[in-house]
LUMMARLUM-331431 format. One record per residue: x, y, z of N, C-alpha, C in turn. Coordinates in steps of 0.2 Angstrom, whole numbers, plus 2048, in hexadecimal, padded with zeros to 3 digits. Atoms other than C-alpha are relative to their C-alpha. Layout:
LUMMARLUM-331431
XYZXYZXYZ ...
This chain:
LUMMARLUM-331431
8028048065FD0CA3DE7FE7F9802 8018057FC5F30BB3E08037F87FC 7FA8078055FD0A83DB7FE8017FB 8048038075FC0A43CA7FD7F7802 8058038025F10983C78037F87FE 7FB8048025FB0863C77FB7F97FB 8018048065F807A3BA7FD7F9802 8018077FE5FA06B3C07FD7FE806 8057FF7FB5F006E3D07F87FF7FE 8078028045E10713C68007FA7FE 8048068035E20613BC8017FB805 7FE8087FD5E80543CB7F9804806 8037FF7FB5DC0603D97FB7FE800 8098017FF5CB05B3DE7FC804800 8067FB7FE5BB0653E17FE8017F7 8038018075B60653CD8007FA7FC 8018058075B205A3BE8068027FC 7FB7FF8035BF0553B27FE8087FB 8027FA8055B505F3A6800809801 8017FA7FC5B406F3B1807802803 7F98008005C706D3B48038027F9 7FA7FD8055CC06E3A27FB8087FC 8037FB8025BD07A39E80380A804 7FE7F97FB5C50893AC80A7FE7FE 7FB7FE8005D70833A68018027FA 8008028095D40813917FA807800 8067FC8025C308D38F802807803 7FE7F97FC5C509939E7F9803800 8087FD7FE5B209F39D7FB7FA801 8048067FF5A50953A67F88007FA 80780080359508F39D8007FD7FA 80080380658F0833918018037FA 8007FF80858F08C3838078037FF 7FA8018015A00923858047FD7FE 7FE8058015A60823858017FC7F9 80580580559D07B3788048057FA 7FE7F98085A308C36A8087FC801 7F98018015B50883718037FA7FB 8008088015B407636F7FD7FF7F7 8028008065AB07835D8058047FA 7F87FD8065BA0843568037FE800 7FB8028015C807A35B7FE7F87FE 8028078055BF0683538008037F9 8017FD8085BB0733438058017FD 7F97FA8025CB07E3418077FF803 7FA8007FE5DA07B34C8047FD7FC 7FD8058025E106D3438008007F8 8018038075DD06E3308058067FF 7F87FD8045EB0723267FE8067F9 8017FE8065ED07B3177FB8087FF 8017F98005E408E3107FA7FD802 8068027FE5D30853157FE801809 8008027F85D908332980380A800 7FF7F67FF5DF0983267F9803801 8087FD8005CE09C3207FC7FE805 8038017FC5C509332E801802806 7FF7FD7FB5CE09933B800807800 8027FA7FF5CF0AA3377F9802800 8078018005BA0A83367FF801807 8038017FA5B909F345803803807 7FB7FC7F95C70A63527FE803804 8047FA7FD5BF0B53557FB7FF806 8068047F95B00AD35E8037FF805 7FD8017FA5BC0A936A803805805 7F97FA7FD5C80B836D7FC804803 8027F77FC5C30C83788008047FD 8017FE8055C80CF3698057FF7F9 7F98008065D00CF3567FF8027FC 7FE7FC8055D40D934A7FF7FF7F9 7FE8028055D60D93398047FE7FB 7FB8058035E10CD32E8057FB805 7FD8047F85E60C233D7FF7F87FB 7FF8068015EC0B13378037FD806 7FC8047FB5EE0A23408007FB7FE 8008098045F609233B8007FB802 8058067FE5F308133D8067FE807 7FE8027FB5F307B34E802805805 8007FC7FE5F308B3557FB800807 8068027FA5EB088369800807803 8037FB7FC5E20963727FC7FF806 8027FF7F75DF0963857FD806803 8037FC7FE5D40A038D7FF8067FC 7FF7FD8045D30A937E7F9808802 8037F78015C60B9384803802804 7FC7FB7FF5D40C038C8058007FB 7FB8008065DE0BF37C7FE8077FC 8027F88065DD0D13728048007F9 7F97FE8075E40D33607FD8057FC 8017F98075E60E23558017FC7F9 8008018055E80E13448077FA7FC 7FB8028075F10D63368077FB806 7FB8057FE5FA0C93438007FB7FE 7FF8078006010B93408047FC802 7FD8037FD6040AA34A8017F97FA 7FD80580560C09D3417FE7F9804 80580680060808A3438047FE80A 7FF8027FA608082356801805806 7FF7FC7F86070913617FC7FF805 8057FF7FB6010923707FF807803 8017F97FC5F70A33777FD7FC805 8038057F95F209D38A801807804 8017FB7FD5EB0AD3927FE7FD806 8028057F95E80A13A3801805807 7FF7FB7FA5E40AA3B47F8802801 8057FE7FD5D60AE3C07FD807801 7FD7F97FF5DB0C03C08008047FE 7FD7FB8045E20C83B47FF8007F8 8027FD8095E00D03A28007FB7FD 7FE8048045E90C53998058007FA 7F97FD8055F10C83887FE8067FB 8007FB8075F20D537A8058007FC 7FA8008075F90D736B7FF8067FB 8027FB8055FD0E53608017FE7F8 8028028075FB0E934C80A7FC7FE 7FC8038056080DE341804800804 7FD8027FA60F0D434D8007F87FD 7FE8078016160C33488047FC805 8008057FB6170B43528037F97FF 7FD8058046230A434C7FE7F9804 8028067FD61F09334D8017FB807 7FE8027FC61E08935C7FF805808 7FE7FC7F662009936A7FA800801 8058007FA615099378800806801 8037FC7FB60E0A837F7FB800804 8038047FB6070A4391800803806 8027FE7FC6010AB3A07FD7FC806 8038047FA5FE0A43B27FD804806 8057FC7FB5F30B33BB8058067FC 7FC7F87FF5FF0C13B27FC8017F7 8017FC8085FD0CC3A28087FF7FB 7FC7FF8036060CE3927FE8037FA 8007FB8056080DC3868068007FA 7FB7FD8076100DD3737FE8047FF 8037F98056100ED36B8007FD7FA 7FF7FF8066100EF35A8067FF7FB 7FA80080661B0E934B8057FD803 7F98057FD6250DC3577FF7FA7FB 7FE80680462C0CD3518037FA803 8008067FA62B0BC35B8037FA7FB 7FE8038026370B03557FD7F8801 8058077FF63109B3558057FE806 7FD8067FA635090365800805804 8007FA7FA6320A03707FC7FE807 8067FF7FC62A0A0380802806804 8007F87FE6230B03897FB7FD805 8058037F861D0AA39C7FF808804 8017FA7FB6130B73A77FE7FF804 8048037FA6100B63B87FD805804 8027F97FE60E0C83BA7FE8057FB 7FF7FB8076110D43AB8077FF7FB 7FA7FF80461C0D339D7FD8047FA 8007FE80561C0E13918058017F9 7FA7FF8066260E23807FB8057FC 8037FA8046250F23767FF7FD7F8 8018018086230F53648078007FC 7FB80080262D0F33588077F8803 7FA8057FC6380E43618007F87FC 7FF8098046400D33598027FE805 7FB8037FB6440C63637FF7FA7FD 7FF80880564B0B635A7FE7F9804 8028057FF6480A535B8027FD809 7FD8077F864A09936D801805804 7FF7FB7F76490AA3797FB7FE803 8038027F86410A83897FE809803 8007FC7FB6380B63927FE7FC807 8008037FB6370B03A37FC804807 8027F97FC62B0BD3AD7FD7FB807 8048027F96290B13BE8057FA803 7FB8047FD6340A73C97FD7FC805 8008067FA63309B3DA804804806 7FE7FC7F76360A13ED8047F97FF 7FB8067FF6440943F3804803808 7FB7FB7FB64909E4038007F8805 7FF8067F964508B4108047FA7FB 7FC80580265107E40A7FC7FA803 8038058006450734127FA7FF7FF 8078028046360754088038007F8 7FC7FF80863706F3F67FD8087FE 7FF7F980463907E3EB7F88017FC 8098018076260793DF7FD804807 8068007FE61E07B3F1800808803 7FE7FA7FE62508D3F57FC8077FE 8047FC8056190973EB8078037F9 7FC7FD80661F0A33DD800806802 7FD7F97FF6260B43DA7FF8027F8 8047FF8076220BF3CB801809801 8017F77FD6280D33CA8008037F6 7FF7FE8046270D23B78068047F8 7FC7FD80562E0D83A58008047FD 8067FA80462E0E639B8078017F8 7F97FF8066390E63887FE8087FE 8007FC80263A0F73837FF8027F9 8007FD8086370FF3718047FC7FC 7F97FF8036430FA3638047FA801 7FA8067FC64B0EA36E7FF7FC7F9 7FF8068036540DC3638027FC807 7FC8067FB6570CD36D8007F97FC 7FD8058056620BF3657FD7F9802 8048067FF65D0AE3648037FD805 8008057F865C0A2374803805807 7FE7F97FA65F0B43807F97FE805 8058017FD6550B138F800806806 8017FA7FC64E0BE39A7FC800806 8048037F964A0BB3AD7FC806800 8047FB7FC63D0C33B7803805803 7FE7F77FC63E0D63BC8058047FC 7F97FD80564A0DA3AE7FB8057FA 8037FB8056450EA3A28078007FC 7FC80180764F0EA3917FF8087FD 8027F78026510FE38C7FF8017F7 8027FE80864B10437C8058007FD 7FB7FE80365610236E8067FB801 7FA8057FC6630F43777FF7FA7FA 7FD80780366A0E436E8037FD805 7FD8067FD66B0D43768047FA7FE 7FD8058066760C736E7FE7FA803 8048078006710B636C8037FC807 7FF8037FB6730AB379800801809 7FC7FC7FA6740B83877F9800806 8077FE7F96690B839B801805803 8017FB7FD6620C63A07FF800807 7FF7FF7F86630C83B2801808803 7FE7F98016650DA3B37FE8057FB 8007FC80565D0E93AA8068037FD 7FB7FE8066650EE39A7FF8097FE 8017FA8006671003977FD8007F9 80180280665F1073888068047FA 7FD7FE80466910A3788097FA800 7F98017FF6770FE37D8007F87FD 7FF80780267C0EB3778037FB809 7FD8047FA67D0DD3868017F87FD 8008078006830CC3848027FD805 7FD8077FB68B0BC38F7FA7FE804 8068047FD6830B239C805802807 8087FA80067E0BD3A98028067F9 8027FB80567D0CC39B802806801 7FD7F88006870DB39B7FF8037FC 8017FA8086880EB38F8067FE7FF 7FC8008066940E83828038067FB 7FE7F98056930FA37A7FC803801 8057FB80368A1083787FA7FE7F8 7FF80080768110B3687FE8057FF 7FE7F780068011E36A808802802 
């Protein structure tokens, strides 16, 4: 898998123009007129409030995305990154100040399936990886959902407010190099069918959540979750069956 794509490298690195720095980190496709369509939606429509900033952006967005569907609302202040690897089916909506950040030299991107809500504030974000919603989930506000590899969540799956998916870590094995300059590590997520996960649950990288499972509020995933079963604490055990 090749690094993710660092952030902060692009904007302090050299060899481009500021403009061609925020165009490959904000835009994500080269070429004037790229730029110019992005840069034209988000002065017109990101910002404008009220059912006028609804109507506008559901008009304009499109132009941006790889693909969307029909009855896609997005509210105000809702930002889009490399938005033509962004896919959406049918009848989503992101509530006010999301960020969708499909970012990476590499990789797909994001997708989304039909009715599929997404609560104020959470980030969905990608640094070289993929990420997959199925259908009929349900994304609480204050969420972030980081990929550096794959993170899939099925259909059907709630997860409340101030969770964390966590799909990518830090090497730290030399004690005497700092940990930022070690590279990264990234084996992925996958939430199964059916999953509830309670509010502020967080879910490290490599961990699969089995169909069916309850995670209680609060609780780190460190360890896959069998499916059908209830896991809470901090790390996260099964607590019960529910067969």
């Amino acid at each position: 898998m090749a690094d993710p794509m660092d952030t902060q490298d692009e904007l302090t690195g050299g060899g481009s123009s500021k403009l061609g720095k925020y165009q490959a980190l904000v835009v994500g496709q080269k070429g004037l007129w790229s730029l110019v369509k992005y840069e034209l939606v988000s002065v017109f429509s990101t910002w404008v409030p009220g059912a006028l900033g609804l109507l506008l952006r559901s008009k304009l967005y499109p132009f941006l995305l790889g693909e969307s569907g029909r009855g896609v609302v997005f509210g105000c202040n809702v930002v889009l990154r490399h938005p033509g690897k962004t896919r959406l089916k049918d009848n989503i909506v992101f509530d006010d100040n999301c960020v969708i950040d499909a970012k990476g030299d590499s990789n797909r991107g994001i997708d989304i399936g039909d009715n599929v809500f997404v609560g104020r504030n959470t980030i969905i974000y990608c640094q070289n990886g993929d990420i997959e919603i199925g259908s009929n989930a349900n994304i609480g506000s204050n969420c972030q959902i980081f990929s550096a590899r794959n993170i899939k969540i099925g259909n059907d799956v709630l997860i409340a407010a101030y969770t964390y998916l966590v799909g990518g870590g830090h090497n730290f094995d030399d004690p005497d190099v700092p940990i930022i300059k070690q590279g990264r590590t990234a084996l992925g997520i996958n939430i199964e069918d059916n999953v509830w996960l309670g509010a502020g649950v967080k879910v490290l990288d490599g961990v699969s959540v089995g169909e069916g499972s309850i995670v209680a509020a609060g609780a780190v995933v460190t360890e896959d979750i069998p499916p059908f079963t209830i896991a809470g604490g901090i790390p996260a055990r099964v607590i019960k069956h529910r067969k």
